[in-house]
C-alpha positions as CSV (number, residue, x, y, z in Angstrom):
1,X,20.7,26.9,-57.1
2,X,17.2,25.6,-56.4
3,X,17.2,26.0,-52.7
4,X,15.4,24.3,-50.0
5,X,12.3,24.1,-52.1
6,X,13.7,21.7,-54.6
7,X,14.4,18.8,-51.8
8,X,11.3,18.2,-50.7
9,X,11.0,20.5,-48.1
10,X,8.1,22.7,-47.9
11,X,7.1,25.9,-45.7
12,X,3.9,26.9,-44.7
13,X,1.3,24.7,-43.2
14,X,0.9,20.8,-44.5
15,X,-2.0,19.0,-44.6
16,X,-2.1,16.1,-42.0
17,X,-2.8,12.2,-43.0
18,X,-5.1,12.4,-40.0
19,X,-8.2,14.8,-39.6
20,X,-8.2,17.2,-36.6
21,X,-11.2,15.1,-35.2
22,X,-9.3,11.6,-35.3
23,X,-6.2,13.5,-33.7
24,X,-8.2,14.3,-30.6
25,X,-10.2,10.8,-30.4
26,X,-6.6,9.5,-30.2
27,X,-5.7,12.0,-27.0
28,X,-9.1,11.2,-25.4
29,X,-8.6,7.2,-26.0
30,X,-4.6,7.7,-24.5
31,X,-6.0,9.6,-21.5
32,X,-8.9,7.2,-20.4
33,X,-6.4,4.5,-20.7
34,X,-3.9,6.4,-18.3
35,X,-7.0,6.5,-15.7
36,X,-8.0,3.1,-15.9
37,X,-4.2,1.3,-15.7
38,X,-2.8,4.1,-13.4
39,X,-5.5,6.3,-11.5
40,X,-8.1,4.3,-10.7
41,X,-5.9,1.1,-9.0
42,X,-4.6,3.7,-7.0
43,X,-8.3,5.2,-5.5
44,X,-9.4,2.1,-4.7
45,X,-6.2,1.0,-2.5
46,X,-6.6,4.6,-1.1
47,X,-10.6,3.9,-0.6
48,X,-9.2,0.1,1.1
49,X,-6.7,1.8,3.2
50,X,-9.0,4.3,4.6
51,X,-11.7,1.3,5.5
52,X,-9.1,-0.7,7.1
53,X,-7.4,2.4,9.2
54,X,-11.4,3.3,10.2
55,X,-12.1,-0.4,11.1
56,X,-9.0,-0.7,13.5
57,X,-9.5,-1.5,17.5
58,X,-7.7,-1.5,20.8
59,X,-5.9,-5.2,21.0
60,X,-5.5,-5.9,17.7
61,X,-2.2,-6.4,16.5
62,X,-0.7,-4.4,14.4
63,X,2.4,-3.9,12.0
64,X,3.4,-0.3,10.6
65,X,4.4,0.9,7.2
66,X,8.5,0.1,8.3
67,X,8.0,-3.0,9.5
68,X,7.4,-2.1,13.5
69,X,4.8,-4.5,15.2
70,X,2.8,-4.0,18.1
71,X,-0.4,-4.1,20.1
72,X,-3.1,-1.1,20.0
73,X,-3.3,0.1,23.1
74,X,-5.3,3.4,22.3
75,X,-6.5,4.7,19.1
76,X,-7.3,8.9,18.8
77,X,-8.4,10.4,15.4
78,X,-5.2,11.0,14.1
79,X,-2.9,8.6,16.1
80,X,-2.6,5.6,17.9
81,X,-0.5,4.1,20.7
82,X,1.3,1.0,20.1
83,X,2.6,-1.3,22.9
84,X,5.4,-3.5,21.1
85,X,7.1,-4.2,24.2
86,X,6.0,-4.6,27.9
87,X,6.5,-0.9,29.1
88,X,7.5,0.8,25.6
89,X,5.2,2.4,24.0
90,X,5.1,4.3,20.6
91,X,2.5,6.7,19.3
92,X,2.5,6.8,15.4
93,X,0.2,8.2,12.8
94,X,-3.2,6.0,12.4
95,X,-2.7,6.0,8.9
96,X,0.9,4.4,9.1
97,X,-0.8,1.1,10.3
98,X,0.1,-1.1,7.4
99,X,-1.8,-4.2,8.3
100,X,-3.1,-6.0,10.8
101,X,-1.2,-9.5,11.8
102,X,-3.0,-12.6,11.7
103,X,-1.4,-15.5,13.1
104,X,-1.1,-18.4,10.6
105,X,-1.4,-22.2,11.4
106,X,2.3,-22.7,11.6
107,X,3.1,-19.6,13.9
108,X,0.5,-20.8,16.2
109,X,1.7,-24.5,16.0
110,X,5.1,-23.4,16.8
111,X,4.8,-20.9,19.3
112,X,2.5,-23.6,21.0
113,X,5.4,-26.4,21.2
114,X,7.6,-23.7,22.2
115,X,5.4,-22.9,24.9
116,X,4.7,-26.5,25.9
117,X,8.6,-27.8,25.6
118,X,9.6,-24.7,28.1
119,X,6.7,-26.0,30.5
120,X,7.7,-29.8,30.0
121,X,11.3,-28.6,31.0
122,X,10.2,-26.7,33.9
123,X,8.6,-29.9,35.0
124,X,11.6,-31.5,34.8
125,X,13.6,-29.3,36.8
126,X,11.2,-29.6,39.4
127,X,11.3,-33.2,39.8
């Protein structure tokens, strides 16, 4: 019987088709790939958040992280105070502030008819 050492297999250390040197060139070229498609998109949203959050004032509007909007009514270091009704009120983290809304062209258009055609028919009723 020629054992294990007849098939090929061998026991012991083996010599590598790649030097040591090449081997770690690889790791280092992995790992600054990792940083620059993971990491780094990450820090600067993080560095763009914290800019926006900073640049936030009393009577801009507002809309938080799950999708609650609202008017700034006060802004402290670590929370704010958001009106999103007349007479309700809701203090939330600063940094839960997802984006500040900006009215479009449409949303003004149409909240301008809407507001015109409701004083058209209270002119109307009048008469």
């Amino acid at each position: 019987m020629c054992g294990l050492s007849c098939h090929g297999f061998r026991f012991g250390p083996t010599r590598s088709s790649l030097p040591n040197a090449m081997s770690f060139i690889i790791i280092i070229v992995l790992f600054v790939i990792a940083w620059v498609v993971l990491i780094l998109p990450k820090q600067r949203e993080v560095k763009r958040h914290n800019a926006f959050v900073e640049s936030l004032s009393t009577g801009d509007e507002v809309m938080t992280g799950s999708g609650i909007y609202g008017t700034l009514v006060r802004i402290d270091d670590v929370t704010v105070v958001l009106q999103v009704a007349p007479g309700v009120e809701l203090k939330v983290a600063r940094r839960a502030i997802a984006s500040r809304v900006v009215e479009t062209g449409a949303d003004a258009v149409s909240s301008a008819d809407s507001s015109s055609n409701a004083h058209a028919d209270d002119e109307g009723t009048e008469a």
